[in-house]
DOZADREN-256882 format. One record per residue: residue number from 0; residue in three letters; chain; x, y, z of N, C-alpha, C in turn. Coordinates in pm, 1 decimal. Last residue first. Example, Ala and Ser with C-alpha at 12.3 -4.5 7.8 and 13.67 -1.06 7.14 Angstrom:
<recs>
- 1 SER A 1285.0 -225.0 708.0 1367.0 -106.0 714.0 1290.0 3.0 787.0
- 0 ALA A 1319.0 -569.0 780.0 1230.0 -450.0 780.0 1320.0 -330.0 780.0
</recs>
This chain:
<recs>
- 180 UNK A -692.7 4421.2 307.2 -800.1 4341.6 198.6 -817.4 4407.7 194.5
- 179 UNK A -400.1 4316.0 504.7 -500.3 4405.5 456.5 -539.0 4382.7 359.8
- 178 UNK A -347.6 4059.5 683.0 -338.0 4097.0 562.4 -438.3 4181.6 536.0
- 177 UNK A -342.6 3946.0 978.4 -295.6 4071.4 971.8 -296.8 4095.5 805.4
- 176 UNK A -440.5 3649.9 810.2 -440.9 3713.2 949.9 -384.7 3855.0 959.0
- 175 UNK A -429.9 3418.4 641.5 -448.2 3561.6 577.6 -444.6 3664.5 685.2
- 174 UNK A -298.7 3208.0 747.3 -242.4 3261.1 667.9 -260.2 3377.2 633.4
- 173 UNK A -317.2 3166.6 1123.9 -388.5 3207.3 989.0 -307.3 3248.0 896.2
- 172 UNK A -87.2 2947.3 1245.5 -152.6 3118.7 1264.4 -241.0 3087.1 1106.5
- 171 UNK A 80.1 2758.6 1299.6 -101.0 2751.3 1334.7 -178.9 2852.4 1296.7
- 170 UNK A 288.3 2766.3 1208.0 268.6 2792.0 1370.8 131.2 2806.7 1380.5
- 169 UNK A 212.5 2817.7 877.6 318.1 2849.5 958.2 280.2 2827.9 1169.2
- 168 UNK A -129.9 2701.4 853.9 16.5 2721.8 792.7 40.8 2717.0 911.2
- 167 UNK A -421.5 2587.0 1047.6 -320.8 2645.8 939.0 -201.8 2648.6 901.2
- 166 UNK A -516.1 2309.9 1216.5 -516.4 2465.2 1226.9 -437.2 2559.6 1144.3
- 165 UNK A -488.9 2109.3 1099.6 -407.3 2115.7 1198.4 -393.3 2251.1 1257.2
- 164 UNK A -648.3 2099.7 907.9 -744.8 2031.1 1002.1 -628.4 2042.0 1075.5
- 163 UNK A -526.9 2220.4 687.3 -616.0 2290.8 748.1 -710.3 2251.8 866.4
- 162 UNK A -304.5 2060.1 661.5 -268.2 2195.2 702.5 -399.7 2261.2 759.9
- 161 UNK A -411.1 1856.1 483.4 -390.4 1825.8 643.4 -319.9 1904.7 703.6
- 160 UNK A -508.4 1999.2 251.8 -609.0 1939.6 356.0 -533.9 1902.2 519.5
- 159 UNK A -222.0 2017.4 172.2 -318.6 2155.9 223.8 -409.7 2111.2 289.9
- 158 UNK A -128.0 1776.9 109.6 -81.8 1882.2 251.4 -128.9 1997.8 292.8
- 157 UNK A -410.3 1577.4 72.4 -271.0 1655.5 71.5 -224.8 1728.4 200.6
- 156 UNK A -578.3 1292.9 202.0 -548.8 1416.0 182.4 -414.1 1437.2 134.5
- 155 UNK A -731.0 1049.0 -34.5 -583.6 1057.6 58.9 -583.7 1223.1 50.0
- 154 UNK A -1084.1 1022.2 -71.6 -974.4 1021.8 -79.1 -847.9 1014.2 36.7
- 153 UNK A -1306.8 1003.2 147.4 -1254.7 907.3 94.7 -1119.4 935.9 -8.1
- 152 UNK A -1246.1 1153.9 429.2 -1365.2 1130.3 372.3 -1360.1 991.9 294.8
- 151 UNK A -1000.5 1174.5 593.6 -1039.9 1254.6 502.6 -1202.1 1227.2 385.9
- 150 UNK A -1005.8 993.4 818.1 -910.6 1112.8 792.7 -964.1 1198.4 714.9
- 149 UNK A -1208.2 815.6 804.2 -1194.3 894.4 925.7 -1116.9 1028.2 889.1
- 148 UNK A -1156.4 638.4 531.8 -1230.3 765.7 592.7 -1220.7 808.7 678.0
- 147 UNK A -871.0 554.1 670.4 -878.7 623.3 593.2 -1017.2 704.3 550.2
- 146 UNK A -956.7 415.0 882.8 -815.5 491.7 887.1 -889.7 600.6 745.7
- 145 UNK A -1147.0 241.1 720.2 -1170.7 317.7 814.8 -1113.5 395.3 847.8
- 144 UNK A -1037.8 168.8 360.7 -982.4 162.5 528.7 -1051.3 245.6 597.4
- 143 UNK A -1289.0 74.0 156.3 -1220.8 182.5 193.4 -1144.2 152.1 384.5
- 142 UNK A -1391.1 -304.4 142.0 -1422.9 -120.7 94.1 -1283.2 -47.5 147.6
- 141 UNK A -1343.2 -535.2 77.3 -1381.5 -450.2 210.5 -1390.6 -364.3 253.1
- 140 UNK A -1361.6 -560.2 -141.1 -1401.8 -631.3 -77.0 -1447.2 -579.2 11.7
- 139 UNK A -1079.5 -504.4 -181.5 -1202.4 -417.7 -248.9 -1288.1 -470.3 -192.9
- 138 UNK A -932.0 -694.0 -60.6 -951.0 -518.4 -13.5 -1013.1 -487.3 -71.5
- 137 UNK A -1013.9 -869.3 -290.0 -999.1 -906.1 -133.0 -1011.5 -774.8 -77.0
- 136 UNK A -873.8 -813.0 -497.4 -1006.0 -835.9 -502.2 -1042.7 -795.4 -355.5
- 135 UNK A -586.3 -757.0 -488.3 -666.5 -670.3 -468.4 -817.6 -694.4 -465.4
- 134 UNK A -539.2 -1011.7 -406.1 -533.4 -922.5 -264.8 -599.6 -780.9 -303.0
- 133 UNK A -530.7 -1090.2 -643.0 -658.0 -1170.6 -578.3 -704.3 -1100.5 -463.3
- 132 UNK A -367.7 -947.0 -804.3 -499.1 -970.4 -834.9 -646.1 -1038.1 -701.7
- 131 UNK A -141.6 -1065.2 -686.9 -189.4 -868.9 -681.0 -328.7 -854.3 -688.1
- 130 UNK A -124.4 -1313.3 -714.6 -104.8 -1254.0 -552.3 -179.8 -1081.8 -556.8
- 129 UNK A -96.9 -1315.0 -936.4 -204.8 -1348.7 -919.0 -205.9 -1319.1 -757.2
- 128 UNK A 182.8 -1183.9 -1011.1 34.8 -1115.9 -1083.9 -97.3 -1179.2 -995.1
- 127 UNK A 355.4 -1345.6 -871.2 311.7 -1215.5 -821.5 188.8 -1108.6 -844.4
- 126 UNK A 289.1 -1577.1 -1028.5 229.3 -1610.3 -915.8 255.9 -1460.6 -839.8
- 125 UNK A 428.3 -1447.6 -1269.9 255.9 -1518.2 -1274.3 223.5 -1564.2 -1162.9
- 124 UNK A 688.5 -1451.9 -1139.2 598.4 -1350.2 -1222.9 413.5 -1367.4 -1242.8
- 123 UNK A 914.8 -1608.9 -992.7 736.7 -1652.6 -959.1 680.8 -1513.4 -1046.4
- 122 UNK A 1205.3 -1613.0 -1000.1 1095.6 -1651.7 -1114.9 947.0 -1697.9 -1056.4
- 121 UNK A 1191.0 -1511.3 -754.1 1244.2 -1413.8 -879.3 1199.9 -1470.0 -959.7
- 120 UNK A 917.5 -1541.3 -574.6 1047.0 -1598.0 -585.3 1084.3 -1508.1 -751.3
- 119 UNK A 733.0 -1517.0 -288.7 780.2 -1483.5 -394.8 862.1 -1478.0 -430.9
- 118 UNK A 517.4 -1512.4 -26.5 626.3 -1546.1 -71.8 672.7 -1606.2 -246.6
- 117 UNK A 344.3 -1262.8 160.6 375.3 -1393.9 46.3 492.1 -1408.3 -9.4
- 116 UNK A 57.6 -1165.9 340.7 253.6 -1181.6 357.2 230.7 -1318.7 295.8
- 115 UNK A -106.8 -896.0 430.5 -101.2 -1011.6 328.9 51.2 -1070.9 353.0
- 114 UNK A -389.7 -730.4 529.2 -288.5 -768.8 536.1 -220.2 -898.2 490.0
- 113 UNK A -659.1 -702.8 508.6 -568.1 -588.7 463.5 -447.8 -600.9 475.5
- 112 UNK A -805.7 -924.1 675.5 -769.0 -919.9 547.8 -730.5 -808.2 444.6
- 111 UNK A -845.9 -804.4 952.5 -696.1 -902.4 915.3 -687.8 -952.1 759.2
- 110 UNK A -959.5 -467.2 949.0 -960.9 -651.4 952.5 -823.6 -708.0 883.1
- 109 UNK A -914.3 -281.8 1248.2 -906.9 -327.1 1102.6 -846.9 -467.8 1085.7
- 108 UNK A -888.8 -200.5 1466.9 -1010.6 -160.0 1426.7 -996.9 -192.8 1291.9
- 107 UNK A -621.1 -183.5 1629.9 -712.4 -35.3 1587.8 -834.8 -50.0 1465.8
- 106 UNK A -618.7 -452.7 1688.2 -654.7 -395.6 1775.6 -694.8 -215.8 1724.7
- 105 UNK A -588.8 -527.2 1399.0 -733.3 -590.3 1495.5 -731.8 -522.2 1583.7
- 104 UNK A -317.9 -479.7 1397.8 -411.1 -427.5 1350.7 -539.7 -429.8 1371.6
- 103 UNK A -186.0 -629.9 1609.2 -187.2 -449.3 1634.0 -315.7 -406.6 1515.1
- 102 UNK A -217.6 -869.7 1499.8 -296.4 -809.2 1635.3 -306.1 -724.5 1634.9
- 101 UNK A -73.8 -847.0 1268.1 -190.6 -853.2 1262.0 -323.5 -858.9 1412.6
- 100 UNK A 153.6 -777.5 1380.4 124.8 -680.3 1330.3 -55.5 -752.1 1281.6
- 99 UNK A 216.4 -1027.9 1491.1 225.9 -939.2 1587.3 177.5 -856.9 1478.6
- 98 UNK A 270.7 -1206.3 1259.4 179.0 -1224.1 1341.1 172.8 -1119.1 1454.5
- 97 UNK A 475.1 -1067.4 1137.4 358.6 -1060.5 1049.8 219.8 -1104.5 1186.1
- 96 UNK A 707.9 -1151.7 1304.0 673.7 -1006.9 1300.9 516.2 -988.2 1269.2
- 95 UNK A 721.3 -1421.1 1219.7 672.5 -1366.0 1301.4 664.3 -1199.9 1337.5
- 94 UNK A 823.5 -1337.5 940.6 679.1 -1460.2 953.9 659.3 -1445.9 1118.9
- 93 UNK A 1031.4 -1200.1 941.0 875.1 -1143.8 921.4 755.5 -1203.0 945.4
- 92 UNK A 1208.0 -1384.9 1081.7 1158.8 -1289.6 1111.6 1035.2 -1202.3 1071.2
- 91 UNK A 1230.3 -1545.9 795.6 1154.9 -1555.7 936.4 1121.5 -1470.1 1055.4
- 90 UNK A 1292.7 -1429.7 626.8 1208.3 -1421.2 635.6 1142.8 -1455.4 767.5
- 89 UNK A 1636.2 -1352.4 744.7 1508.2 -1250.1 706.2 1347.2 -1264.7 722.0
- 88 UNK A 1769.4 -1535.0 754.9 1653.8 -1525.5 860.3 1544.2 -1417.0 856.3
- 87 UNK A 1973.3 -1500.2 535.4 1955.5 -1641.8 617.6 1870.6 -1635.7 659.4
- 86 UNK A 1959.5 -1299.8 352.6 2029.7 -1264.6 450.8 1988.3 -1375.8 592.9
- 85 UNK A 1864.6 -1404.8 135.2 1963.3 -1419.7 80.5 2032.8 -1322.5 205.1
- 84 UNK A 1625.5 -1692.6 216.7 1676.9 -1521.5 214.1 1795.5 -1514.6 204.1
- 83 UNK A 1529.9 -1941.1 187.0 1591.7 -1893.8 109.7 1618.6 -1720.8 56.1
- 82 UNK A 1367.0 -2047.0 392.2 1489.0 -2091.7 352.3 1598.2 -2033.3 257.7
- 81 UNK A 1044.9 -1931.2 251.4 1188.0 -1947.3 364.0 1255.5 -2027.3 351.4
- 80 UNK A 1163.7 -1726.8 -18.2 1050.9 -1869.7 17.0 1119.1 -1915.8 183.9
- 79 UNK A 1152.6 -1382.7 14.3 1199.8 -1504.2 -59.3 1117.9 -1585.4 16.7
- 78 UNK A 827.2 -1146.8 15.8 964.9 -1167.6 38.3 1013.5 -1331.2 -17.6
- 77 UNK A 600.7 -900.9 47.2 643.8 -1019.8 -56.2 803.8 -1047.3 13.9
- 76 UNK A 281.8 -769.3 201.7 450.7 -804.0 199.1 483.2 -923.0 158.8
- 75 UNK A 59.8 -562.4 161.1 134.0 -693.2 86.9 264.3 -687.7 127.6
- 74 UNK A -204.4 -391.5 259.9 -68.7 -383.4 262.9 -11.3 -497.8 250.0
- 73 UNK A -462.5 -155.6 166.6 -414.1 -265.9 192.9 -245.9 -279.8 238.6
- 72 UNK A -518.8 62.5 179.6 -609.7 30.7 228.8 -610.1 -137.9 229.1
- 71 UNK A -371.0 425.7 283.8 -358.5 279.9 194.6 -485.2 213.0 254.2
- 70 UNK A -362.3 696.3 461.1 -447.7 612.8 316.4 -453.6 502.8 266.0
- 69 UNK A -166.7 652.4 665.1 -170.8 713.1 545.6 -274.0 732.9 447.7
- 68 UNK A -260.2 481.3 835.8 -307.4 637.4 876.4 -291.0 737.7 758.3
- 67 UNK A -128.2 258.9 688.4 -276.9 250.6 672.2 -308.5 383.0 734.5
- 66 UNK A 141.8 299.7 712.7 56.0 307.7 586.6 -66.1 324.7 548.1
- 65 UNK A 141.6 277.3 980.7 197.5 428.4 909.1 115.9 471.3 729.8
- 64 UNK A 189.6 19.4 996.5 85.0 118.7 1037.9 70.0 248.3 989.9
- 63 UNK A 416.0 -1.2 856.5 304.1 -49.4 809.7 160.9 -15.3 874.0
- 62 UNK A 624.8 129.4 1013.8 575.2 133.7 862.3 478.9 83.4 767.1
- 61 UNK A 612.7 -20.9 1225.6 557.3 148.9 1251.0 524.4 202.0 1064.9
- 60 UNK A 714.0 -244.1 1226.0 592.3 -235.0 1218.7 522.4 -138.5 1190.5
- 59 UNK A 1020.5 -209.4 913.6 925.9 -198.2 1095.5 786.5 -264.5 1092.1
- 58 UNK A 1126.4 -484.1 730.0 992.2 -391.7 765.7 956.0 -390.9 904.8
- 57 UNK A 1341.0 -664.9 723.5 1406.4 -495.5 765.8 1246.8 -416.7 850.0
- 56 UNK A 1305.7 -871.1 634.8 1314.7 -852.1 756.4 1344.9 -709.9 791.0
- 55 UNK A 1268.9 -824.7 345.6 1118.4 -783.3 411.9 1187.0 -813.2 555.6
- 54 UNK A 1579.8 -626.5 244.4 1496.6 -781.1 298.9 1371.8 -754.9 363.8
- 53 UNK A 1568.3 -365.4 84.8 1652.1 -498.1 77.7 1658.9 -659.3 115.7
- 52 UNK A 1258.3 -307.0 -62.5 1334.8 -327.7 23.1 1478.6 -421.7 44.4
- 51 UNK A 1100.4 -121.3 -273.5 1139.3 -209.0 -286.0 1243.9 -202.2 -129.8
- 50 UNK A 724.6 -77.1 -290.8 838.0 -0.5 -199.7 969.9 -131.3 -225.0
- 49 UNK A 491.0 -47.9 -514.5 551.7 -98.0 -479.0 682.3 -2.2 -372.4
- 48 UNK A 146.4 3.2 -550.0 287.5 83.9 -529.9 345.7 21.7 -418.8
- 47 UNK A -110.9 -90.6 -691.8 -42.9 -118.9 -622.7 67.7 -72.9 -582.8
- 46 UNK A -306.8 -74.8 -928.0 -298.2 23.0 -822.2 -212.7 -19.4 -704.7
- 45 UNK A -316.8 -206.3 -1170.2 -208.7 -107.9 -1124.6 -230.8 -49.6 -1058.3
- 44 UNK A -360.1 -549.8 -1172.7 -411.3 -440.9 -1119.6 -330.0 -321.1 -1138.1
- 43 UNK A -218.4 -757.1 -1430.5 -288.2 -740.2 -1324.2 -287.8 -576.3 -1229.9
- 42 UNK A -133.6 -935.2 -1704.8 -230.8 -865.6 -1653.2 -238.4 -841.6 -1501.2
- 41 UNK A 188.1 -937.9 -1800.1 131.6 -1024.5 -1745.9 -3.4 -882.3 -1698.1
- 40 UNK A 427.7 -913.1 -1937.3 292.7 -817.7 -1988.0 176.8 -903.5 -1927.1
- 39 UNK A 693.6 -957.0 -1875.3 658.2 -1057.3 -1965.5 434.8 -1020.5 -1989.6
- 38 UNK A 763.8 -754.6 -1759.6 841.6 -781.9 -1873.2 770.5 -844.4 -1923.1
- 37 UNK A 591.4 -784.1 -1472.9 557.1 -679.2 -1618.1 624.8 -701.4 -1708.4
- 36 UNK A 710.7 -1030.5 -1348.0 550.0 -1004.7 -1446.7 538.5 -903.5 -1491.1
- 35 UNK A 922.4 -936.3 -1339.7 960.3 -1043.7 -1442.6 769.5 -1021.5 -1492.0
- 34 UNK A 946.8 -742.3 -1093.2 978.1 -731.1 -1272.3 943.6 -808.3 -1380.6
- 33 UNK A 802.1 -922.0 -931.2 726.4 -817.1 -1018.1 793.4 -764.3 -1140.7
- 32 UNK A 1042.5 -1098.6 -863.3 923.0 -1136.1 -906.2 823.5 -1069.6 -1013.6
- 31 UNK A 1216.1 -854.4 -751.7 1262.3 -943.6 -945.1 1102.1 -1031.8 -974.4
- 30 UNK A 1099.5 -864.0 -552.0 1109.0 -725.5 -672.4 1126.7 -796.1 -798.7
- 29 UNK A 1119.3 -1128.2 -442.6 994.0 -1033.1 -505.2 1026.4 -922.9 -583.4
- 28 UNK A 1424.6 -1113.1 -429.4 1340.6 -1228.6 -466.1 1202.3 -1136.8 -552.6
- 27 UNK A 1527.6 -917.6 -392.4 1654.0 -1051.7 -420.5 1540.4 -1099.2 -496.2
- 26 UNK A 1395.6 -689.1 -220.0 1462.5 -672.3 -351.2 1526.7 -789.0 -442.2
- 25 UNK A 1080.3 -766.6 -113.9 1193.0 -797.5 -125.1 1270.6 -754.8 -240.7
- 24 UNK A 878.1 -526.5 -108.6 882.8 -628.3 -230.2 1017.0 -666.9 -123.6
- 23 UNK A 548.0 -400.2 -0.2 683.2 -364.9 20.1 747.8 -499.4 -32.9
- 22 UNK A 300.2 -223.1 -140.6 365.7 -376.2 -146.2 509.3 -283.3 -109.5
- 21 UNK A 8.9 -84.5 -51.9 108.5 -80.4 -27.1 164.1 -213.6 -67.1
- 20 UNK A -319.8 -14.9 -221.0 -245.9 -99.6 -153.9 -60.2 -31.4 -191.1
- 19 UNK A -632.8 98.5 -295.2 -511.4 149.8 -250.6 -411.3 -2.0 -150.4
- 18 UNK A -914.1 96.4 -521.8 -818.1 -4.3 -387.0 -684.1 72.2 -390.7
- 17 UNK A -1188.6 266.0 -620.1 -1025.1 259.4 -573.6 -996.0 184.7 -476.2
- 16 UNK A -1446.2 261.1 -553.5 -1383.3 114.4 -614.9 -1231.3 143.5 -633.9
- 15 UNK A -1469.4 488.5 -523.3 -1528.7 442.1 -386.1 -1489.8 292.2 -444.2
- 14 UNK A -1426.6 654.5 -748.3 -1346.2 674.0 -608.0 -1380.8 554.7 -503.7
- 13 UNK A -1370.7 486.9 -1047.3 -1466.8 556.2 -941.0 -1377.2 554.0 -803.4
- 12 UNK A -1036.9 463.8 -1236.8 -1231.5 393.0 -1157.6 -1263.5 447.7 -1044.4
- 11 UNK A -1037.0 641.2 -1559.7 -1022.8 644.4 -1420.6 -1115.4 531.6 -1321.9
- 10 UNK A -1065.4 621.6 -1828.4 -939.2 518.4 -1764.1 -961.9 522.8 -1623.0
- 9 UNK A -1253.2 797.6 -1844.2 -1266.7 634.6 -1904.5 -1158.2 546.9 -1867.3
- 8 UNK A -1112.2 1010.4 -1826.0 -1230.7 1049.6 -1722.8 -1245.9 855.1 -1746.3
- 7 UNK A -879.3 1044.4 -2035.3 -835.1 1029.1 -1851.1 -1021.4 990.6 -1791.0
- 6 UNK A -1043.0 1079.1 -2218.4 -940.0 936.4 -2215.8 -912.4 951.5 -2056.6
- 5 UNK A -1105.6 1304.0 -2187.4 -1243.8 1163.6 -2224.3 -1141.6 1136.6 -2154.2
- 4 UNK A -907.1 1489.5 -2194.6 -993.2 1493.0 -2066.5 -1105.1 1395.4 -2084.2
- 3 UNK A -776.2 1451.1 -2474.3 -702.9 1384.5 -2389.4 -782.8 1420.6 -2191.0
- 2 UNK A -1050.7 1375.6 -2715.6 -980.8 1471.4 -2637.4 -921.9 1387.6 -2523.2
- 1 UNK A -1019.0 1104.7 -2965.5 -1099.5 1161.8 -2864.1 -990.5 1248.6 -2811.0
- 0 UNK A -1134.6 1144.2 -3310.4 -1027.7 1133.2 -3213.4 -1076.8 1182.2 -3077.2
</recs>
């Protein structure tokens, strides 16, 4: 029988073949997309963390930049087919939004294939699996977000790492500072 510290070290993949991606889902259409491909045990990546939204017209831009200073190293936005948001213009709005956020991204230095916008329908399950699969090939591809080494090497810092590159705890002060030793 193996010990439960094998099984985690054999499930894990190497740090530098971690893909980190953001999916922000439509809730009407894509969310039900992705439900329907895990109900039905469809293969594909689990490194993806989903954000479910009420309409991909809602997604700031600031939230998708936000993602990549975060760590992420991709970012998927799924929404209905156009014509068929269940708030009339949703998608269209993203379909141009999507083109303004792929300048902003080119302009800090990251390629336009970290960014994805698809359309996904409550019964598309096998076309959300293969959207996950292919976008994650694609960002692996292109290694690690720059955003994201820059910040912290190659992982996503915590809050202690990004406590200590902001100069310490409370108001900057040293934590151990007046503590007698």
């Amino acid at each position: 029988m193996e010990r439960p510290e094998e099984v985690g070290k054999k499930g894990r993949v190497d740090a530098d073949e971690d893909v980190r991606i953001l999916a922000f889902l439509c809730n009407w259409c894509s969310y039900a997309g992705a439900d329907l491909a895990g109900v039905s045990r469809l293969q594909y990546p689990p490194n993806v963390l989903d954000v479910r939204v009420m309409c991909t017209g809602t997604i700031s831009p600031y939230f998708v930049v936000k993602a990549f200073q975060e760590g992420m190293d991709g970012v998927l936005i799924a929404g209905c087919h156009i014509g068929d948001c269940h708030y009339l213009k949703g998608n269209y709005m993203t379909a141009k939004r999507f083109q303004v956020l792929r300048e902003a991204l080119r302009f800090l230095g990251l390629e336009e294939g970290r960014l994805r916008l698809e359309w996904v329908s409550a019964a598309e399950g096998e076309k959300y699996a293969e959207v996950v699969r292919s976008f994650t090939e694609q960002v692996k591809a292109l290694g690690p977000s720059p955003l994201r080494r820059e910040r912290s090497g190659v992982g996503m810092p915590g809050k202690d790492a990004r406590l200590k590159s902001e100069g310490g705890g409370a108001g900057g002060m040293d934590p151990g500072a007046g503590v007698a030793g």
